[in-house]
Backbone as ProteinMPNN parsed JSONL, in Angstrom:
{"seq_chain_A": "XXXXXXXXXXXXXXXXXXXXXXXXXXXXXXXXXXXXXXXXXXXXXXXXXXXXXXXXXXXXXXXXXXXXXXXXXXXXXXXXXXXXXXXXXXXXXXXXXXXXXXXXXXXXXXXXXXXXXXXXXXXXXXXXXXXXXXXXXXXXXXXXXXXXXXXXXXXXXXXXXXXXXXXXXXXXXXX", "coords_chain_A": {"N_chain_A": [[0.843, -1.183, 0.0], [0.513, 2.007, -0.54], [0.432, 5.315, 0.091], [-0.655, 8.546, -1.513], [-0.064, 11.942, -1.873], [-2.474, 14.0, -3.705], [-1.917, 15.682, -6.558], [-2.591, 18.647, -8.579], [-2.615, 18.31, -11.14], [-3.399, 15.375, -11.742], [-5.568, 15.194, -11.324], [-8.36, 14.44, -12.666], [-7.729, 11.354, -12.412], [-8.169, 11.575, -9.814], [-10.613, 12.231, -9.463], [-12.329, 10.281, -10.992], [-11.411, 8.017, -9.037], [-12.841, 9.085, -6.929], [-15.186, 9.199, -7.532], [-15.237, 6.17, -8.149], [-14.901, 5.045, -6.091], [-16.678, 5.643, -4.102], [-19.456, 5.991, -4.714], [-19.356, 2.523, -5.005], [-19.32, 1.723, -2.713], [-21.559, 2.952, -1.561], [-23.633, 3.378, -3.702], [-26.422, 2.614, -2.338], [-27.388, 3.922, -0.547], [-28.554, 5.864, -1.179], [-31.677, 8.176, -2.368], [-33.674, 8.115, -5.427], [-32.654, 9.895, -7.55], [-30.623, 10.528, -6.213], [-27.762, 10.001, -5.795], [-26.558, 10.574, -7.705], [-26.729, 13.487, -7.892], [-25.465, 13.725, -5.71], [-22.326, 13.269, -6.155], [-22.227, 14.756, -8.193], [-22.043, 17.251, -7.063], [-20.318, 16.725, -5.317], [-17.54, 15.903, -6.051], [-17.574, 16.913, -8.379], [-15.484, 19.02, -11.525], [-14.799, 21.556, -10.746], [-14.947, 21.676, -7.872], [-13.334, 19.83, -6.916], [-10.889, 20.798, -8.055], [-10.577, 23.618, -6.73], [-11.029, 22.517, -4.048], [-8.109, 21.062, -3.939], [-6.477, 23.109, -4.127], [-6.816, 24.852, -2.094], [-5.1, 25.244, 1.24], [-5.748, 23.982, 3.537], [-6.977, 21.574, 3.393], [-6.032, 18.194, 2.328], [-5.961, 15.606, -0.476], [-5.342, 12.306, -0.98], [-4.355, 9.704, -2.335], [-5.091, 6.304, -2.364], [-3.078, 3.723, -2.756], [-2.178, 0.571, -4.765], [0.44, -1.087, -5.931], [0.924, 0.696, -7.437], [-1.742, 1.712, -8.542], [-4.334, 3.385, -8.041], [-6.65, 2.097, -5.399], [-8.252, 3.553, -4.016], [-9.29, 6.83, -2.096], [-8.432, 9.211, 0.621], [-9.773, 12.13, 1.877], [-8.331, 14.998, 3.513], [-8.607, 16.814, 6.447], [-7.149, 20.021, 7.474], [-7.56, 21.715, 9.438], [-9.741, 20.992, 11.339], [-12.991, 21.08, 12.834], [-13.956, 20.336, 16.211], [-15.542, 20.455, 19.347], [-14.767, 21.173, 22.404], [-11.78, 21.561, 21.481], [-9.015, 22.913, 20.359], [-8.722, 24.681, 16.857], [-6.398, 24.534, 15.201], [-4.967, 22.356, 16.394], [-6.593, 19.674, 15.572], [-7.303, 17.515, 13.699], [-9.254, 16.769, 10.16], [-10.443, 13.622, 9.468], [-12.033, 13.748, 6.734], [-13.288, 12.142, 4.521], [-12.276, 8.57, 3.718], [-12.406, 6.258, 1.312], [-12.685, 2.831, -0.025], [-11.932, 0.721, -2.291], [-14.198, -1.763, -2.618], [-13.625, -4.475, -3.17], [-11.318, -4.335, -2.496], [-11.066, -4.437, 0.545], [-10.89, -5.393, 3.729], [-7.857, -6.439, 3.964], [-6.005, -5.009, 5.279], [-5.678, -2.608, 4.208], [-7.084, -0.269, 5.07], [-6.072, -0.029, 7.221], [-3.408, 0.824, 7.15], [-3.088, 2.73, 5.715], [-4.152, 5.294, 7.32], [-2.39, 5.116, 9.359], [-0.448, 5.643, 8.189], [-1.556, 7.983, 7.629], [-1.635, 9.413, 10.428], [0.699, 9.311, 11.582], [1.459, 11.303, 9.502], [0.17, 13.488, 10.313], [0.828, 14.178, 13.262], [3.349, 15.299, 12.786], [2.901, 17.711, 12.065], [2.104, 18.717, 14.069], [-0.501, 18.116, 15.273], [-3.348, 16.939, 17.193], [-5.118, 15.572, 18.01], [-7.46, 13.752, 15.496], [-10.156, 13.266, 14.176], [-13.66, 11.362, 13.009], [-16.739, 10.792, 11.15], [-19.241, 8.605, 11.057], [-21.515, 6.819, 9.573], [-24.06, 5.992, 11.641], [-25.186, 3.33, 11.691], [-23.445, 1.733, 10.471], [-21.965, -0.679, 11.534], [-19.191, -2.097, 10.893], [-17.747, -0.518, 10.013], [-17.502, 1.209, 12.427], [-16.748, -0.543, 14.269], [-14.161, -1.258, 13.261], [-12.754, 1.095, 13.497], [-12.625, 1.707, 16.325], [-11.265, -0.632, 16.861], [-8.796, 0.272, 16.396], [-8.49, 2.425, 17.519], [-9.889, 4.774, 17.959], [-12.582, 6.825, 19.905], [-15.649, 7.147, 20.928], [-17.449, 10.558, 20.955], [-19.605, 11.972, 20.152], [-23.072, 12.831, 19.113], [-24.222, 13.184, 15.068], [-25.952, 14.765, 12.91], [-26.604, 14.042, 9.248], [-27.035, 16.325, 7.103], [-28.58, 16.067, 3.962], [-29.735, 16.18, 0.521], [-31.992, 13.786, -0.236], [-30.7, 11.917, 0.779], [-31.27, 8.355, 2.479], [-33.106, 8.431, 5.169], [-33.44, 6.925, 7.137], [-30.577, 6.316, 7.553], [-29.297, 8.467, 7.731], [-28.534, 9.572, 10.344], [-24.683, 10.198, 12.882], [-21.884, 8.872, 14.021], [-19.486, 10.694, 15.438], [-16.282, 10.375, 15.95], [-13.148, 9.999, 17.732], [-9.008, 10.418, 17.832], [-7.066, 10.668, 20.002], [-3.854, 12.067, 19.541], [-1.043, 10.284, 20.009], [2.622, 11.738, 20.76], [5.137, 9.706, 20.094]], "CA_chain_A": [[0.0, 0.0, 0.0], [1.207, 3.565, -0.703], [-0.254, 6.669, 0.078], [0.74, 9.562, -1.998], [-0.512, 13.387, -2.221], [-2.625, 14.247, -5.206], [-1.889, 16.86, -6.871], [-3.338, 19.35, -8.881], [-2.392, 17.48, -12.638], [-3.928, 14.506, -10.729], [-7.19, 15.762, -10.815], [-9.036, 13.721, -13.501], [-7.61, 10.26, -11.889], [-8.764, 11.549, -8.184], [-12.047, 12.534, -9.657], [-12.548, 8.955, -11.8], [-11.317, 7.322, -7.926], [-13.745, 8.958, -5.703], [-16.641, 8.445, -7.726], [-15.75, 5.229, -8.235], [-14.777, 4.194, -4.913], [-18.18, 6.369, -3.377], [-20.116, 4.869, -5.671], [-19.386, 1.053, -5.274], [-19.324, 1.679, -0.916], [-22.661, 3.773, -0.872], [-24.845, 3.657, -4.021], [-27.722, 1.89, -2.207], [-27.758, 4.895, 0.495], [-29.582, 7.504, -2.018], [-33.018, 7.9, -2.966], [-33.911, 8.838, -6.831], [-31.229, 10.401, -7.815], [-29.608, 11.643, -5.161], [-26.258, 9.375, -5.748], [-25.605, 11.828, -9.198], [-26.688, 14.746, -7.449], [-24.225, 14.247, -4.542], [-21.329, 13.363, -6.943], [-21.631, 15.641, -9.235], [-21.692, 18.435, -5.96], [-19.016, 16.867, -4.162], [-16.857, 15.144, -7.266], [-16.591, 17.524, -9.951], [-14.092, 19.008, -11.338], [-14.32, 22.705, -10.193], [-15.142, 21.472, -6.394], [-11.833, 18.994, -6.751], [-10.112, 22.183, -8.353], [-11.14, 24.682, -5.604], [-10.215, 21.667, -2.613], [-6.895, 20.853, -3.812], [-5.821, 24.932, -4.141], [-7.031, 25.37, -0.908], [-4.292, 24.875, 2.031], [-6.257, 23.359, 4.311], [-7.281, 20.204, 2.632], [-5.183, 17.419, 1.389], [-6.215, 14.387, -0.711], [-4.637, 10.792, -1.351], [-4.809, 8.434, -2.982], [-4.528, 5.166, -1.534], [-2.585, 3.015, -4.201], [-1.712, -0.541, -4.373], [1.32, -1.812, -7.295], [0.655, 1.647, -8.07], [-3.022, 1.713, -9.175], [-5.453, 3.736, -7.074], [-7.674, 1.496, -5.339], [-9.067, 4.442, -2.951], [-8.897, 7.979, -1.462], [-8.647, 9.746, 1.363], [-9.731, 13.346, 2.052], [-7.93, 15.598, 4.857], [-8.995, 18.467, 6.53], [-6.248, 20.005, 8.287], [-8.316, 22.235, 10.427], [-11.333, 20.482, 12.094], [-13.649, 21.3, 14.71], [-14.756, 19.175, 17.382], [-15.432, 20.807, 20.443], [-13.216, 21.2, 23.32], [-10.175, 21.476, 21.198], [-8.37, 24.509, 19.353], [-8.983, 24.233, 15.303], [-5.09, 24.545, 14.86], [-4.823, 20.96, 16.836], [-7.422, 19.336, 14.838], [-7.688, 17.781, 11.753], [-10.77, 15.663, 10.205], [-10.588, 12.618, 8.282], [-13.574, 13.628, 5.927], [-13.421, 11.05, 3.311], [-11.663, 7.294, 3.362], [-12.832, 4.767, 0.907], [-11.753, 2.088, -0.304], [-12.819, -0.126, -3.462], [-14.892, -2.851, -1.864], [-12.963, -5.251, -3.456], [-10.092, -4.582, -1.567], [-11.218, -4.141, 1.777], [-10.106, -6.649, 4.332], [-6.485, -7.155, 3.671], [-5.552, -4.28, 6.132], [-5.118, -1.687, 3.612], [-7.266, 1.0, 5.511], [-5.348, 0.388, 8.82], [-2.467, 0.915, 6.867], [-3.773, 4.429, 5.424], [-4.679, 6.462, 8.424], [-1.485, 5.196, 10.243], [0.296, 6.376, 7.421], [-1.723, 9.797, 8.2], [-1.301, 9.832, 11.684], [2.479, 10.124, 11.741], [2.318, 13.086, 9.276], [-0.731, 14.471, 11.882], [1.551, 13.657, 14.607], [4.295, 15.329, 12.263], [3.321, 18.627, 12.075], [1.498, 18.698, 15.765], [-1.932, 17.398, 15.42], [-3.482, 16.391, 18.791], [-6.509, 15.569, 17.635], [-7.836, 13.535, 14.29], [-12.062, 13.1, 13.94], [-14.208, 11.807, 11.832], [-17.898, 11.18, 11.304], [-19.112, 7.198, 10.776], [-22.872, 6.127, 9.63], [-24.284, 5.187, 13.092], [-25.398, 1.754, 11.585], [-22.523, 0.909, 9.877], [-21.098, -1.374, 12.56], [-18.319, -2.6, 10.614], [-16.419, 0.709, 10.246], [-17.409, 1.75, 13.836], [-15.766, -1.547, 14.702], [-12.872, -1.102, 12.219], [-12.282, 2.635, 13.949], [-12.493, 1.549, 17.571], [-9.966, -1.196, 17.22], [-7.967, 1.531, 15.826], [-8.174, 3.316, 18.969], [-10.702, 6.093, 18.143], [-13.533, 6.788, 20.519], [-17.235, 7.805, 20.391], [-17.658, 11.979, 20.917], [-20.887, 13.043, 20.034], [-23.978, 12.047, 17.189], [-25.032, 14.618, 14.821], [-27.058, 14.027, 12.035], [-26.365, 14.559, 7.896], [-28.183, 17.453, 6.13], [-27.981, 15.461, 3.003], [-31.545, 15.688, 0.23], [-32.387, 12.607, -1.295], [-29.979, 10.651, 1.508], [-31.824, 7.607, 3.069], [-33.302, 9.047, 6.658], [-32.481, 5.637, 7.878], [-28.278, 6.426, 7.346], [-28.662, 10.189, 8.208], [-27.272, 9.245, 11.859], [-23.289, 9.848, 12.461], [-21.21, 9.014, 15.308], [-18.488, 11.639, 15.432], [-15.19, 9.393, 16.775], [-12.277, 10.455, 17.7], [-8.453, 9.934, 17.901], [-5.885, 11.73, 20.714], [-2.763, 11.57, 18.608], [0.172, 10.46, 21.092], [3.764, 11.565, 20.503], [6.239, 8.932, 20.263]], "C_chain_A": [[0.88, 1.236, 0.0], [0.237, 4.493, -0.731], [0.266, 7.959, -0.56], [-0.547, 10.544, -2.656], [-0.843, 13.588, -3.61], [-1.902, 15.435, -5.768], [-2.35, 17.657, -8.175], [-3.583, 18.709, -10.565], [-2.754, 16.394, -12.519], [-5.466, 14.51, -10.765], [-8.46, 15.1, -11.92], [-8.533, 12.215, -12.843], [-8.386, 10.466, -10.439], [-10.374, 11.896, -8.883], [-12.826, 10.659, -10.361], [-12.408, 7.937, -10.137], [-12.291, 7.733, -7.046], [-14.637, 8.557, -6.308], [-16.705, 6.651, -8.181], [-15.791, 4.354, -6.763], [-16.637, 4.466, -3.921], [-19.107, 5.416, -4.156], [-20.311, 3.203, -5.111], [-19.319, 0.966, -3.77], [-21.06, 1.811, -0.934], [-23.597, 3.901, -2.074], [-26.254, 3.358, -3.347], [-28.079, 2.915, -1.069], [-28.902, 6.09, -0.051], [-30.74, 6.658, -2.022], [-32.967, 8.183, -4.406], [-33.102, 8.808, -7.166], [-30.418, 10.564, -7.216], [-28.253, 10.986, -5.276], [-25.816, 10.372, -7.288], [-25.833, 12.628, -8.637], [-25.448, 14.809, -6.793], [-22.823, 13.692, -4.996], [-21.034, 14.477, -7.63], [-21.193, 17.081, -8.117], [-20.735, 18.161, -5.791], [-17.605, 16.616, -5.242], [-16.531, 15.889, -8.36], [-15.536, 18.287, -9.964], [-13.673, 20.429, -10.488], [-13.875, 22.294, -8.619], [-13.799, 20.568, -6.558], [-10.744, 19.928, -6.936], [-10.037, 22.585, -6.943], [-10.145, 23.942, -4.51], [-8.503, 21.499, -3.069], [-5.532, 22.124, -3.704], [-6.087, 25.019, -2.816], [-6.245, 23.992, 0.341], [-4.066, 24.046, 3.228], [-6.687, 21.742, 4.12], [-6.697, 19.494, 2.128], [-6.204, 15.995, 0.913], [-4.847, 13.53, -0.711], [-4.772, 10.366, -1.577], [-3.979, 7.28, -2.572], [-4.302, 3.95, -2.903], [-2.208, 1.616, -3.965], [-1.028, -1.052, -5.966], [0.72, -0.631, -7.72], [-0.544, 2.432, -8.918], [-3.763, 2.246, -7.712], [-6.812, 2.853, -6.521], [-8.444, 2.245, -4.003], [-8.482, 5.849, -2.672], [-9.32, 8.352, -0.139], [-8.82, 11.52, 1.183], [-9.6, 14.541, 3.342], [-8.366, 16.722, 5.421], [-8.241, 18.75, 7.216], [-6.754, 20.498, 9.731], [-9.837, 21.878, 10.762], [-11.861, 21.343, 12.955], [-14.64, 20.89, 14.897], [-14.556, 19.931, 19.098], [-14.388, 20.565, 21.439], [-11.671, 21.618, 22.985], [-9.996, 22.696, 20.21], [-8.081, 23.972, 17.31], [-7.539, 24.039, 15.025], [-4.688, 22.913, 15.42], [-5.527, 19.862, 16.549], [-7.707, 19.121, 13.349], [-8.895, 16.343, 11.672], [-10.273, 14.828, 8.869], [-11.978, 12.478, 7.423], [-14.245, 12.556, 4.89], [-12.519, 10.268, 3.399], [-12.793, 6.863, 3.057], [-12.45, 4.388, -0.011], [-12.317, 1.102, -1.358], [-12.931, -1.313, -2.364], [-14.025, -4.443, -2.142], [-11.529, -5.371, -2.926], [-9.659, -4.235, -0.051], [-10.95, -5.747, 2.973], [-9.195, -7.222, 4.351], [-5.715, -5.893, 4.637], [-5.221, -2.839, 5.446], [-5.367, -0.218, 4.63], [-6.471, 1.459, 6.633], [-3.688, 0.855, 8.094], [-1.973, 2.312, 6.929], [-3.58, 5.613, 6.743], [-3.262, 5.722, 8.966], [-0.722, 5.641, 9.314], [0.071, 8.152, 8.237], [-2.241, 10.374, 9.178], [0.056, 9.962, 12.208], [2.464, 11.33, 11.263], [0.979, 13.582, 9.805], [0.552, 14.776, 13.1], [2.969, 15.13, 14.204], [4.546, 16.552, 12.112], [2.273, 19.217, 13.259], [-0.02, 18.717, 15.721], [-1.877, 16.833, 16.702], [-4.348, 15.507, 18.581], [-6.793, 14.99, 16.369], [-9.298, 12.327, 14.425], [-12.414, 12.661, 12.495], [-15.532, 11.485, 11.756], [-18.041, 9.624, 10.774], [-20.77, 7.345, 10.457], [-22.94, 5.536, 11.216], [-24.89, 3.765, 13.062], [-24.582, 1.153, 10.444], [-21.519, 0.326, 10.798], [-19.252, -1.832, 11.874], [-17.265, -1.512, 10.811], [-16.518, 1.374, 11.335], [-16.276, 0.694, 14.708], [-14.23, -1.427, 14.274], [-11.836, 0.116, 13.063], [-12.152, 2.407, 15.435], [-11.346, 0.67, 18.203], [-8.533, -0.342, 16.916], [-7.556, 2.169, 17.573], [-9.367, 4.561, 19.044], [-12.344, 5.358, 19.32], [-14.693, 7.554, 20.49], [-16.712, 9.006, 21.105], [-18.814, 12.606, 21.128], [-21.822, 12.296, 18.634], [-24.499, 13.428, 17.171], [-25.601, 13.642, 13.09], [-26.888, 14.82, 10.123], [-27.628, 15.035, 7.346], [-28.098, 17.399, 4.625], [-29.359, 15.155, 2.216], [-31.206, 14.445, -0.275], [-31.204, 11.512, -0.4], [-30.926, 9.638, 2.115], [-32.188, 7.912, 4.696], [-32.788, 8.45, 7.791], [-30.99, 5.534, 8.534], [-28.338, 7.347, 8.086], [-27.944, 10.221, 9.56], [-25.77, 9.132, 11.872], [-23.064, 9.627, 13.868], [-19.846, 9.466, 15.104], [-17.001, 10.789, 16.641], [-14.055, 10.467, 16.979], [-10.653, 10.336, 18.214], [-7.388, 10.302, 18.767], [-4.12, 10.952, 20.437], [-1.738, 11.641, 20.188], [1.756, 10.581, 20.183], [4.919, 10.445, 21.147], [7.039, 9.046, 20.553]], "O_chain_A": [[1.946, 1.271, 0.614], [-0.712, 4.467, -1.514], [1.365, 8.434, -0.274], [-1.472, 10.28, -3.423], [-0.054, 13.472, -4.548], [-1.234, 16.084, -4.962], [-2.475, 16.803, -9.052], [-4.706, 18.698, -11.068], [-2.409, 15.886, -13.586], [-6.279, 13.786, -10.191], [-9.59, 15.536, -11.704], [-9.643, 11.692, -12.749], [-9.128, 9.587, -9.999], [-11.263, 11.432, -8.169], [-13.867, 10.176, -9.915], [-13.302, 7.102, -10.004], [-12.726, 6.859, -6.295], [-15.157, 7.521, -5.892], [-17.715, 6.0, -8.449], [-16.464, 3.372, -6.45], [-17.392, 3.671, -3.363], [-19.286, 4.207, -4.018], [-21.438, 2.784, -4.844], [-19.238, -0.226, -3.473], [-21.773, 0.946, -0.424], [-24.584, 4.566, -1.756], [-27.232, 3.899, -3.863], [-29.201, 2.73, -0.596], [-29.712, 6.836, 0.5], [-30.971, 5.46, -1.862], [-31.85, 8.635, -4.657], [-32.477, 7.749, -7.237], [-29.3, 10.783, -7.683], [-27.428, 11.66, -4.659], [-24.672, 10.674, -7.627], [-24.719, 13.144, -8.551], [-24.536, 15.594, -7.056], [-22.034, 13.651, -4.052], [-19.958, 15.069, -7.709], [-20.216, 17.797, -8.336], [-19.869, 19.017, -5.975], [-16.633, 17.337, -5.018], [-15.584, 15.721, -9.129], [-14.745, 18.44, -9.033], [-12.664, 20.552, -9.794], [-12.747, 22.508, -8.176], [-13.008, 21.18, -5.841], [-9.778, 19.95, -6.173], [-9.469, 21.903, -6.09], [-9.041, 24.328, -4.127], [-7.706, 21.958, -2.251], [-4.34, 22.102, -3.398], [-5.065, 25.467, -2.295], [-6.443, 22.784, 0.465], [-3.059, 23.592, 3.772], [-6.558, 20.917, 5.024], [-6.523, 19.915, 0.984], [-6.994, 15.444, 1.68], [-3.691, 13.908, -0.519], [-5.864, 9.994, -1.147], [-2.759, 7.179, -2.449], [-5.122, 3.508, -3.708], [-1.861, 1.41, -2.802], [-1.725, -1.329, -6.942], [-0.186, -0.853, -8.523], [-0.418, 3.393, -9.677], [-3.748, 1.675, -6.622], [-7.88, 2.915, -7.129], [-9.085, 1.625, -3.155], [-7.308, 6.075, -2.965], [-10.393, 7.946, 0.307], [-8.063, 12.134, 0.431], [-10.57, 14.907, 4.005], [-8.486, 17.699, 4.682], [-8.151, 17.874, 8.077], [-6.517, 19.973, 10.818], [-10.849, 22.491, 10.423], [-11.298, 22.175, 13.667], [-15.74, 20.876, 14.344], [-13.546, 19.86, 19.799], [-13.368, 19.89, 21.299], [-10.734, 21.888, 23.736], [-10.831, 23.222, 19.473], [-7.371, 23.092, 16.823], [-7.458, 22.994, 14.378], [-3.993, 22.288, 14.618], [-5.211, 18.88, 17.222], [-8.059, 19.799, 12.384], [-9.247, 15.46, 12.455], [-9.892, 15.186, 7.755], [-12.758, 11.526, 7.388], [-15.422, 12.31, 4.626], [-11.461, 10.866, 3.201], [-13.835, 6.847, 3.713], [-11.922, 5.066, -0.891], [-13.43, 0.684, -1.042], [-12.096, -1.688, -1.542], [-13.917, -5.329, -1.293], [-10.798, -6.361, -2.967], [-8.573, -3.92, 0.437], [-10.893, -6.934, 2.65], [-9.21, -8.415, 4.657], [-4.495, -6.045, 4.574], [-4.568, -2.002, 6.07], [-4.518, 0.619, 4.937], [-6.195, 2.599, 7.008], [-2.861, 1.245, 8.919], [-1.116, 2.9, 7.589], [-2.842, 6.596, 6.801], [-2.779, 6.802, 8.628], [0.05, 6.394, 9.908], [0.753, 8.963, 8.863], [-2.978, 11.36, 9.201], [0.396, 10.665, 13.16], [2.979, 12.308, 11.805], [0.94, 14.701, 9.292], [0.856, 15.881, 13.547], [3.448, 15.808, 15.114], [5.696, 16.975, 12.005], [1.728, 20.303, 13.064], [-0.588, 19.616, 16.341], [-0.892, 16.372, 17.279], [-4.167, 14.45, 19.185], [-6.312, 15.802, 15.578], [-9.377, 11.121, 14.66], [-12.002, 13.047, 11.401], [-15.954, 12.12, 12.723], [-17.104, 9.226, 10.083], [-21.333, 8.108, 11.241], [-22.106, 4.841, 11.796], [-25.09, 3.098, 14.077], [-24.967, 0.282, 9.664], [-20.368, 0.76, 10.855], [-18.274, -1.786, 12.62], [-16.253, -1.546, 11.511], [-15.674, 2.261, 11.465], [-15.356, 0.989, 15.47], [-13.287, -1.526, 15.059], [-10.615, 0.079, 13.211], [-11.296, 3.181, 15.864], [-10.716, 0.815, 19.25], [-7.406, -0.574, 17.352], [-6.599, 2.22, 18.347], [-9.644, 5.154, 20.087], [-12.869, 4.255, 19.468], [-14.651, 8.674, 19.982], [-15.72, 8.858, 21.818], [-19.089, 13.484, 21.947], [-21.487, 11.609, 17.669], [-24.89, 14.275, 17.974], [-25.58, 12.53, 12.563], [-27.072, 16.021, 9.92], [-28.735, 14.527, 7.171], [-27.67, 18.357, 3.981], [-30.142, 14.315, 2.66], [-30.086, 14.184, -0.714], [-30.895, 10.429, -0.896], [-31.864, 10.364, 2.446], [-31.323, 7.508, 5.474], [-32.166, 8.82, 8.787], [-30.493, 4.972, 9.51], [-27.638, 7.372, 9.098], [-26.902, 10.842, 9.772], [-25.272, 8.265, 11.153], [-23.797, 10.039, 14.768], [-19.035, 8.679, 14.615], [-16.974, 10.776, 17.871], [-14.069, 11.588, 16.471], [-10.758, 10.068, 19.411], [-6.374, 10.254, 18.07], [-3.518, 9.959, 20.848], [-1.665, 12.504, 21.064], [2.068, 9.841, 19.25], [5.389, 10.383, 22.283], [7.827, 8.101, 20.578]]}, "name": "protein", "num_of_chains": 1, "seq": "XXXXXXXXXXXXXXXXXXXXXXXXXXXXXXXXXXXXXXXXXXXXXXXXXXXXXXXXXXXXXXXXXXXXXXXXXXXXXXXXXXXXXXXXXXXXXXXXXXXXXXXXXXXXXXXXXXXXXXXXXXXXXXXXXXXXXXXXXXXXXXXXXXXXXXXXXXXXXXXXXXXXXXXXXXXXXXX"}
């Protein structure tokens, strides 16, 4: 597994990876349409433009023999109560082609990008889970992260059922 910073010439492969990885995790979560609506919002190209210019945000692409089989999306500056936005960053987006889930890749991922949290003084790294997706609550707890808080996605045409999150979270220790 390799993790490695998109970057801006990048931006037609990271766009072709989230929607396919989003996609093949979460089509069955929409109603109607709502799985092209909330691609084309979150996925195109300006909004991939825009995020990768802006300083705060990093993607990745999570690669395996050099082929993207997922991304991550960083936020450097989070906020989660209690804690100062500068010590805070949010894991907004990991996923991972379904097909290659269970071989440890994701634990691989985020410990990748919790050293460089750790690296340039992150205290703090959150992120937001479906509250009935046991598997990745499970996945995130053996990890080490711990429940926080539930808040609820303002998301049209999402399944009302899903809209529940449980906001986890990770207190980065220096080594």
């Amino acid at each position: 597994m390799q993790l490695e910073k998109v970057s801006l010439n990048e931006i037609n492969k990271l766009q072709d990876i989230c929607i396919e990885a989003y996609t093949k995790n979460f089509a069955h979560h929409w109603e109607e349409n709502g799985l092209e609506l909330y691609l084309e919002h979150q996925f195109n190209l300006e909004r991939l433009k825009a995020d990768l210019k802006n300083t705060t945000l990093n993607y990745y692409f999570i690669k395996v023999n050099e082929k993207p089989i997922g991304f991550i999306k960083l936020n450097l500056r989070g906020s989660l109560d209690n804690y100062n936005k500068n010590e805070v960053a949010e894991l907004e987006k990991m996923y991972v082609l379904p097909k290659m889930k269970g071989q440890g890749i994701g634990k691989k991922a985020l410990s990748a990008i919790l050293q460089q949290m750790k690296a340039i003084g992150k205290k703090v790294l959150f992120l937001c889970v479906i509250d009935t997706n046991t598997p990745a609550i499970n996945f995130y707890k053996k990890l080490g992260y711990q429940y926080h808080s539930n808040t609820k996605l303002d998301i049209p045409l999402f399944k009302e059922a899903l809209k529940g999150m449980h906001r986890m979270f990770l207190t980065l220790k220096n080594n």
